[in-house]
N, C-alpha and C positions, 0 to 999 in steps of 0.2 A: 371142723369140716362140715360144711353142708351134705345133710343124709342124703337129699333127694339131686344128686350129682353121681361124681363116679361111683359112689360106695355104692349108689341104688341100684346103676346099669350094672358092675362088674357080680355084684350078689345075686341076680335077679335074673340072668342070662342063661344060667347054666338048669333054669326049671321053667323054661318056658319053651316046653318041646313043640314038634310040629302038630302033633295031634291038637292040644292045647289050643291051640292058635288057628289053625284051622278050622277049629268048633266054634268057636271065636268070632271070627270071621262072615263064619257063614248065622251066627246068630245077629249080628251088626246089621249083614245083607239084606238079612230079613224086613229088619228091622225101619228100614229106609228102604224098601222095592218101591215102597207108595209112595212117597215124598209127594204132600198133597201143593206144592211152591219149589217155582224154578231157584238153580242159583250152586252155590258150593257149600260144600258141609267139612268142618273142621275138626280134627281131632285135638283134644285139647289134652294138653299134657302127652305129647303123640311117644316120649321117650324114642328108640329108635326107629319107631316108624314097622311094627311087625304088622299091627293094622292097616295103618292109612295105606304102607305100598300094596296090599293086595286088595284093598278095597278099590283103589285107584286105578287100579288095572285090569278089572276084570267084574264081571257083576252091574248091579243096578249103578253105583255109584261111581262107574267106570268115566275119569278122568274130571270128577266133582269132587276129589278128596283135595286137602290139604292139613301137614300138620302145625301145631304151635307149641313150642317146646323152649322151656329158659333155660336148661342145661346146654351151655355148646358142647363139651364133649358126646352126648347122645346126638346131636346135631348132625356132629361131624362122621361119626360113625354109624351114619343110620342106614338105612336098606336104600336103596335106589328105588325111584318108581314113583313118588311125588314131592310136589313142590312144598317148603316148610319154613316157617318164621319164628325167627328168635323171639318172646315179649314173656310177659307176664302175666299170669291168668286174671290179677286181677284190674288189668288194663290192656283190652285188649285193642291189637290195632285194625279193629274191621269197621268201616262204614256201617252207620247206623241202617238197620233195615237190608243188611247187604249177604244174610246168610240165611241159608235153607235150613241148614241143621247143623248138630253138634253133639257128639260124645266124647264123653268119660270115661274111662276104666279103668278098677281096683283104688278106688276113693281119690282118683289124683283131684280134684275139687275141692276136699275138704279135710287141708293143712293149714287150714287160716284159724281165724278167732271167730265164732259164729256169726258178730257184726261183718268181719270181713266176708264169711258166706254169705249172706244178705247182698251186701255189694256186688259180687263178683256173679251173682244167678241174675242179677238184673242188670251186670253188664254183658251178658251172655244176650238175656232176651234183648237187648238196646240191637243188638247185634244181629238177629235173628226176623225174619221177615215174619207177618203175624200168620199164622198157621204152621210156622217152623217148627223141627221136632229135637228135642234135646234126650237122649238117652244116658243113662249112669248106670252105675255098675257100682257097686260095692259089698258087705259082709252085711248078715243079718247082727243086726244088734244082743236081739237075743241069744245067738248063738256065741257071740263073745262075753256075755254076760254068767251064760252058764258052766263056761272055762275061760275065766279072767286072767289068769296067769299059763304065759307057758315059754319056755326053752329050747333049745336043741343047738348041737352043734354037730356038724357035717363035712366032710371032706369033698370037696370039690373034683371034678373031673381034671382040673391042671393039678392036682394036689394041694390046693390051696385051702385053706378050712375057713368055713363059715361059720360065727355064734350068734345068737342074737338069744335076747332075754324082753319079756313083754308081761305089763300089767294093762290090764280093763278096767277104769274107774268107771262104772254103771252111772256113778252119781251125774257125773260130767260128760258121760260117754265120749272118754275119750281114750284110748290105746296108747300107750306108752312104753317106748320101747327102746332098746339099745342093739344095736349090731354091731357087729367087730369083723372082716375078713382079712386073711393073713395072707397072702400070695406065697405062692413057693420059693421066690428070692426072699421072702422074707419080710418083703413089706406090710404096712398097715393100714389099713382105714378103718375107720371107726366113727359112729354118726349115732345120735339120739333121733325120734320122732314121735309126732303128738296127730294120733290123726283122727277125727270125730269121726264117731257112728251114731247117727240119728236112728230112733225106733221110726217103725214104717208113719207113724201115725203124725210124725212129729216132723219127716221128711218129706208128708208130705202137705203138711201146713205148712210147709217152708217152699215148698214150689208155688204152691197155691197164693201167698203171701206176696213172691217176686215175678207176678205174672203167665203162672203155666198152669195147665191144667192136669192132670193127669190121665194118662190113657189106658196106662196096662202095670201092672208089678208081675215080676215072674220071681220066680224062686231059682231057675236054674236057663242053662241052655236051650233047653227043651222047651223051652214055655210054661214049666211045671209051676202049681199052685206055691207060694212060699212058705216056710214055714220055719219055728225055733230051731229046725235040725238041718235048715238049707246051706249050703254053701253057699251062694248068692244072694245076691238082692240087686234085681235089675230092676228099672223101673222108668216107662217111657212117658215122656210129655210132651205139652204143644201150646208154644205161646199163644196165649188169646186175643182173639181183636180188639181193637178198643184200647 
């Protein structure tokens, strides 16, 4: 079974409260108030759409959202509130020069093989008009580095139980992991995942590399400085001219 499908949406649902998401939101907002190029900005990897529909409806990017998502069940059961395309991250179907902006969020980017990150940031930029701003989100490296391993299992609000089990190879940086959720009829899903964290320094030779510049790394929602102890790692860019 493919992890990032139902097992993603139905495990992932039940911890992403409103607060959450609304903090969320409004650091996105922020984040594109300025959009220095006209045009539409896409969530990539939108999953159900928690972001794009309230970005799309209210705020700076009010009725400039769309998302792009290759799971049709999140598809199908997503929030109301904007318009979204089935494809695949790493072929996307936008006219060259034909987007303003783009985010990411919680590493959905980088599940490929680092050549395929390569690809998939420059087909981002292909896509992105030149002054366009691409934001990401993910985990500090460090901070998985210094707890490599972890587990837990949880009983869910329907009663259903969550487990999942997780290594950090530092060498590879790459997070390796297994989840399992059992539904309270009894059902199963169960799904493996491999998903890369670049150090800051390495990510952001890798923007730099496929056309972007860097503009800002935050450590958290707030804007705060990053650090080995941050839970985040946001980190804004802008394709270059030329």
């Amino acid at each position: 079974m493919s992890f990032f499908g139902e097992l993603y949406l139905r495990s992932t649902l039940p911890f992403l409260s409103e607060e959450t998401t609304a903090k969320e939101v409004a650091y996105l907002a922020r984040a594109f108030q300025e959009l220095p190029v006209p045009g539409p900005v896409v969530d990539l990897g939108c999953g159900h759409g928690r972001h794009a529909a309230r970005l799309n409806t209210t705020g700076p990017l009010a009725g400039r959202v769309l998302g792009l998502e290759l799971d049709a069940l999140s598809l199908r059961e997503r929030l109301p509130g904007f318009p979204a395309v089935r494809a695949d991250l790493r072929s996307l179907p936008f006219r060259t020069g034909s987007l303003a902006g783009a985010y990411a969020w919680y590493s959905s980017l980088f599940v490929f093989s680092d050549e395929e990150h390569v690809a998939l940031l420059r087909e981002v930029g292909r896509c992105l008009r030149p002054g366009g701003r691409l934001v990401l989100h993910t985990t500090p490296y460090e901070r998985l580095a210094s707890q490599p391993e972890a587990s837990f299992s949880t009983r869910l609000p329907d009663g259903g139980v969550l487990e999942e089990e997780s290594r950090f190879d530092a060498v590879r940086g790459r997070d390796l992991g297994h989840r399992r959720l059992t539904s309270p009829d009894g059902r199963v899903l169960s799904g493996r995942y491999a998903i890369r964290y670049y150090p800051l320094a390495d990510l952001t030779q890798l923007l730099e590399f496929t056309g972007f510049s860097m503009c800002w790394v935050h450590g958290g929602l707030e804007g705060e400085q990053p650090s080995s102890t941050s839970t985040d790692l946001i980190v804004g860019a802008e394709l270059r001219h030329g």
